[in-house]
N, C-alpha and C positions, 0 to 999 in steps of 0.2 A: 328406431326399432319398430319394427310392422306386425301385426300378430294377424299368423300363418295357418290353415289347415292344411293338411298334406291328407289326401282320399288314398289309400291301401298304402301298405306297408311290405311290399317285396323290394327288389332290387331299385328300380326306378325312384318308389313311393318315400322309400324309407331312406334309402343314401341322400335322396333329395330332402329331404326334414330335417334330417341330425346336421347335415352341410349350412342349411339355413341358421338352425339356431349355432352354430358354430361361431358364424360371422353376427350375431348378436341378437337375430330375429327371435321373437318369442313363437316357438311350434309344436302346435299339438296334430300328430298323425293319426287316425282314424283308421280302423278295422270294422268287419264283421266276426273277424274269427278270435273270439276271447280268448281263446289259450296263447296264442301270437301276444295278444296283446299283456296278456300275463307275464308272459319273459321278459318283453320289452321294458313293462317297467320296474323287473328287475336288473335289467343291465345287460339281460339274456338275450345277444342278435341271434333270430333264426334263421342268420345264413351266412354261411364262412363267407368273409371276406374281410381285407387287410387292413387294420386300424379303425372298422367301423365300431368293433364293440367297446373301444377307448372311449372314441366319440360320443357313444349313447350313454355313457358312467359319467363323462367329464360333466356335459347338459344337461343329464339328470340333475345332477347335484348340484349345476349352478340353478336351475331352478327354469329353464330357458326351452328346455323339450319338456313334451307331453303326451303321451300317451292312451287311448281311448275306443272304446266303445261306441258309444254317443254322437255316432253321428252329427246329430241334431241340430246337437248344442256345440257343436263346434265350429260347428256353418256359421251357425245365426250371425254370428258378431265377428269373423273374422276378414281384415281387408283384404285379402287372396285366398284362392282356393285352388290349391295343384290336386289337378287329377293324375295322379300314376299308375293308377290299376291296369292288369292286363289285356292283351286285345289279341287271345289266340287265333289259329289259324283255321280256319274252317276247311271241309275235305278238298272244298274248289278252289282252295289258295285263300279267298277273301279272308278278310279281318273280322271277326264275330266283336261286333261296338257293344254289346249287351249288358255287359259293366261300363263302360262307359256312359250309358242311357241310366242303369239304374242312380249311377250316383249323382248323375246330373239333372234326374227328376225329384231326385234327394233333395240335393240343393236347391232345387227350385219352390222346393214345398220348407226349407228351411231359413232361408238367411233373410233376416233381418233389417238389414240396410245396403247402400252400394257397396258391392264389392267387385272383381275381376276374378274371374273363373281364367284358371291357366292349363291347358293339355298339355302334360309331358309324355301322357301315354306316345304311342307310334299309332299314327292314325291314319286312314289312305288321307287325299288331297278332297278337300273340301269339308272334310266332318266335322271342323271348329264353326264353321257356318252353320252346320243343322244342331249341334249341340248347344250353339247360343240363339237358335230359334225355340228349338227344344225346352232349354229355361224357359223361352222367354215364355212359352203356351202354359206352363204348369206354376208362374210364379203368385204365390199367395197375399206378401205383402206388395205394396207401392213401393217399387225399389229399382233401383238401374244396376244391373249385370250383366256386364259384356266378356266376351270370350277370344283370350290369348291362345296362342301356340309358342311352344318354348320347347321344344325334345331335347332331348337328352341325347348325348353319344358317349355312354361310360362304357369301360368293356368289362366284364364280370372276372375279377383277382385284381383293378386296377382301380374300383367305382370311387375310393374317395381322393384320391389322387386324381384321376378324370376330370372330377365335379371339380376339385378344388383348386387345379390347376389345368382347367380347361383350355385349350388350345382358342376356344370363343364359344361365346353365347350365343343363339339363336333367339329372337324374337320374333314373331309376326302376331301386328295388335293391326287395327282397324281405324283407333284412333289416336289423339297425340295423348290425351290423357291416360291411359291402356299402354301407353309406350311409357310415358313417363314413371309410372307407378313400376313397372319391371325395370325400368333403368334404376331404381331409388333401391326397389330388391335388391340388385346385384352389384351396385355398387361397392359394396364391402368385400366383393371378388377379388377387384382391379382386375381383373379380366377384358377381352377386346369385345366389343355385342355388334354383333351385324344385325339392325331390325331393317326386317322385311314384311311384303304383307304375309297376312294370316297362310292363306293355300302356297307363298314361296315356299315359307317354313317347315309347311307338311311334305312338300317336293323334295328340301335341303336334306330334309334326315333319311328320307328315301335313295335318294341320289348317290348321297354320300355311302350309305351301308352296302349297297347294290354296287357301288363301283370297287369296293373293297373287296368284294363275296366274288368279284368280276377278275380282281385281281391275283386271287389265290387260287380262282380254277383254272386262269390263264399258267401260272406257276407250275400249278399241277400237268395242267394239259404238257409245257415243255419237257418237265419231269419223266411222262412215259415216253418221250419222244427221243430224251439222252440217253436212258434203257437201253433202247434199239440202236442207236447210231455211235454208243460209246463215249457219250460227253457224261459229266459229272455237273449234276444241277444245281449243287453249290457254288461251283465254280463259276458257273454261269451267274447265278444269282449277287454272287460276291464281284463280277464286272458289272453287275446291272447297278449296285448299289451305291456306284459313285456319280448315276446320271442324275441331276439334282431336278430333272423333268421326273426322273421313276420316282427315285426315292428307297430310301432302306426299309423299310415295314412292309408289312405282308408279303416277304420273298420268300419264305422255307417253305418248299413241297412238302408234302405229308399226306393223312386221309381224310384229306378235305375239311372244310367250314364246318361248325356245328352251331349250340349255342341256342337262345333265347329271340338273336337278331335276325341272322343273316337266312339261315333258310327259310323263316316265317319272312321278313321283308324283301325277298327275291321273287317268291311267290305271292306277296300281295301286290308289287309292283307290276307284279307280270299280268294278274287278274287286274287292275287298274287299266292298262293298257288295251287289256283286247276287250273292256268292258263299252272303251271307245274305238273301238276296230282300228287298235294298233297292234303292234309287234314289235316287240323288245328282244330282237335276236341277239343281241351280246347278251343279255339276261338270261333267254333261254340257254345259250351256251352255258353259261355259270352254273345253270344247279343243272343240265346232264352230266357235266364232265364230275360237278361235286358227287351227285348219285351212284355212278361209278370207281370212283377214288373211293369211298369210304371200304368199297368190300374188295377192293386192290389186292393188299396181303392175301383174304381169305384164298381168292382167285388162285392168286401164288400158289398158294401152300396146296389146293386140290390137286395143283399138277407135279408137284415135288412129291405128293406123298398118295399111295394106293388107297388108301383111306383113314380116316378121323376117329371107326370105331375103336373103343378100347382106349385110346391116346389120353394121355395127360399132360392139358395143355394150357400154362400158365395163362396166365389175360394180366398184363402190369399197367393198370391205370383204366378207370373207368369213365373219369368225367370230362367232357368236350374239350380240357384245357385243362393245366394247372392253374393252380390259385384259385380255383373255386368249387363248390360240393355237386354243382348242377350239372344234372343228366343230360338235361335239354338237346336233343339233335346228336347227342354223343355217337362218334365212332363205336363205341364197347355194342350200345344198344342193336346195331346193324351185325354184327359181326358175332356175339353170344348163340345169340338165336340160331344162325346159319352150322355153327359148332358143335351145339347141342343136335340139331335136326340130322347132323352126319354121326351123332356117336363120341363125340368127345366129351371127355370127362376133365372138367375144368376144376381152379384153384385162381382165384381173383385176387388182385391186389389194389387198394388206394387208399392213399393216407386220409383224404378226409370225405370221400366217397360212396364208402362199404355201405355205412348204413342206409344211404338212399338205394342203393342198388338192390340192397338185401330184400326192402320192401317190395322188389320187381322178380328178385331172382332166390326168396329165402331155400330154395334146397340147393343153392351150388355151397362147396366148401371157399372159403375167404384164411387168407394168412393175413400176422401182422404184420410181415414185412415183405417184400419184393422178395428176398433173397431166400425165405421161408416158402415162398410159390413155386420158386424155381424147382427145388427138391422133389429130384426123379421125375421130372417132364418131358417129354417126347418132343414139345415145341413151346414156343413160345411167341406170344402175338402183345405189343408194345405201343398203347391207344393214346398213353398222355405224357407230357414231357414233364414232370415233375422231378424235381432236384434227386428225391431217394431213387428213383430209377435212373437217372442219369448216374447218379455216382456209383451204378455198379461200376466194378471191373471188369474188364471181357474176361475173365480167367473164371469168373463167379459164374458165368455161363457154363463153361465146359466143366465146373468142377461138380457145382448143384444138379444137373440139369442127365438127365439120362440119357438124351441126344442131343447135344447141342446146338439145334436148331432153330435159329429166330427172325422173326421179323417182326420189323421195328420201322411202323408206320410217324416216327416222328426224328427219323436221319439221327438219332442222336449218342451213336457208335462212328467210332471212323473204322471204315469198311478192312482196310488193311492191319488193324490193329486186334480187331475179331477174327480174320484168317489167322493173322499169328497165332492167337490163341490157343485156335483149332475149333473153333465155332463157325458153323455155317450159318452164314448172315445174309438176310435180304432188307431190303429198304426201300426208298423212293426216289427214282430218277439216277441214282447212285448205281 
């Protein structure tokens, strides 16, 4: 057993901590924000997601996670230190490292004896280089701390299944001792570890998100493409998904990527590239075709209908994805706005969403359920695939609903079973 600090406590910070002490490691996560850390160690996760609030009751009480403040004192004397904190996206695409610096100038005015600084944040290529220079200018005692890359690829409604049943580990150390130490971490994984150098590392999680974000606006792009020619983009998707070169994951059209990764890491990748006067034209393809997908429907609905004033027009589902509470890059975010500005008069629905939204949008009206939104709307616009909106019925459409008009940016009607109805249904690629 290793005793761990884990720097911020968001998705990254925090799944990566409770995961740790899980497999037996003793881990205390670190904050600035004391109300965070107040729930935490009451067993309170601040952010929906599946089995992680188990996790943090189980560890509390064996005595194996910890919780804190203090910085400091959790540096000083611990044999790792994961950085997870965030690395937003700045107006020009780049990555703002700025949390990143601060904690790492933390650490260097903190820890005690040798340890191994580990970046899980998403970093461009080369920053584990200047942040273990960084230490090394600001460090107080006589101590040796060298600096891992280890990223993460959890996806948010999947993050401790992800972590805990990783497809592989990434590593990139510098030396064999810096390897060995992360191999002795993970070993209670049993998971596969690819170590590579430190900047492969930074490139692997870059690569990997980018070719994925690459993948679902190529999807998208065929999708408007069966629109016009009369093919069905399922169908197509459902022959794609037996070439074991494709692969079945990220085939469903819809309104594009959202999310915490993929459009911050498309665009950092992209400022990476022409920072060395390259050009990453599959990349740039991927976020215009995603930029225009997400307000698709809208598009739609401006030419089906003379206008949006006066209309009352459900919104079912807010967050970038089901399974989780985050706004991040959301479809709803792109598409509210444009609604509001034509005159529509909305009614929101999402099961564990509202209240983030609410802080964005508190004068729209919010139902408690899908089928409570529908009641007397003119349209209907369908942003996240979540179980309680899939289980309507097409019938709930035309019976709630004052026109039974929809569109439903996540395919998740079959298109002839909504004609039956007697609902007009639009979709994607369909």
């Amino acid at each position: 057993m290793r005793k761990l600090t884990v720097a911020g406590t968001g998705y990254v910070g925090l799944v990566a901590g409770v995961c740790f002490a899980e497999v037996g490691h003793d881990v205390t996560c670190v904050d600035v924000d004391a109300e965070k850390i107040g729930l935490l160690r009451k067993g309170v996760s601040p952010i929906y997601e599946a089995g992680l609030s188990e996790l943090i009751e189980r560890n509390l009480a064996a005595g194996r996670l910890h919780f804190s403040t203090d910085c400091r004192g959790a540096y000083a004397a611990a044999d790792a230190i994961f950085i997870g904190v965030g690395t937003p996206e700045r107006p020009d695409g780049s990555a703002d490292l700025s949390y990143i610096a601060a904690v790492a100038r933390e650490i260097a005015e903190s820890v005690e004896r040798d340890c191994l600084v580990v970046v899980k944040s998403t970093v461009p290529v080369g920053t584990n280089d200047k942040v273990e220079q960084f230490i090394k200018d600001f460090l107080v005692k006589d101590v040796k701390v060298e600096v891992a890359s280890n990223p993460e690829f959890l996806a948010q409604g999947t993050a401790v299944r992800d972590t805990m049943q990783a497809s592989r580990i990434i590593i990139g150390t510098e030396s064999a001792s810096a390897e060995r130490l992360l191999r002795e971490l993970y070993e209670p994984f049993q998971l596969p570890i690819v170590s590579v150098s430190r900047r492969s590392a930074e490139m692997i999680k870059y690569a990997s998100n980018d070719f994925l974000a690459l993948k679902i606006s190529y999807m998208n792009d065929i999708a408007n493409l069966c629109e016009l020619v009369g093919a069905d983009v399922e169908d197509v998707a459902r022959g794609m998904r037996y070439d074991p070169r494709i692969g079945e994951k990220h085939l469903n059209a819809g309104v594009g990527y959202g999310g915490s990764c993929f459009p911050k890491d498309t665009k950092a990748l992209r400022y990476l590239a022409r920072e060395h006067g390259y050009q990453l034209r599959t990349v740039d393809a991927a976020v215009e075709v995603n930029d225009l997908q997400r307000v698709r429907l809208f598009e739609k609905a401006k030419k089906r209908l003379i206008t949006f004033r006066g209309l009352r027009i459900a919104v079912l589902g807010l967050t970038f994805k089901a399974g989780t509470d985050d706004l991040r890059e959301a479809a709803s975010l792109y598409n509210v706005p444009l609604l509001l500005e034509a005159g529509a008069e909305l009614v929101c629905y999402d099961p564990v969403g509202m209240d983030h939204f609410k802080k964005r949008y508190p004068e729209l009206a919010y139902a408690d359920t899908a089928a409570a939104a529908l009641s007397g709307a003119n349209a209907c616009f369908i942003f996240t695939e979540w179980p309680e909106i899939r289980a309507l019925a097409p019938a709930a459409f035309r019976e709630a609903m004052r026109t039974p008009l929809v569109y439903d940016g996540r395919n998740l009607f079959d298109p002839k079973s909504m004609e039956q109805a007697g609902v007009e249904y639009y979709s994607i690629g369909r």
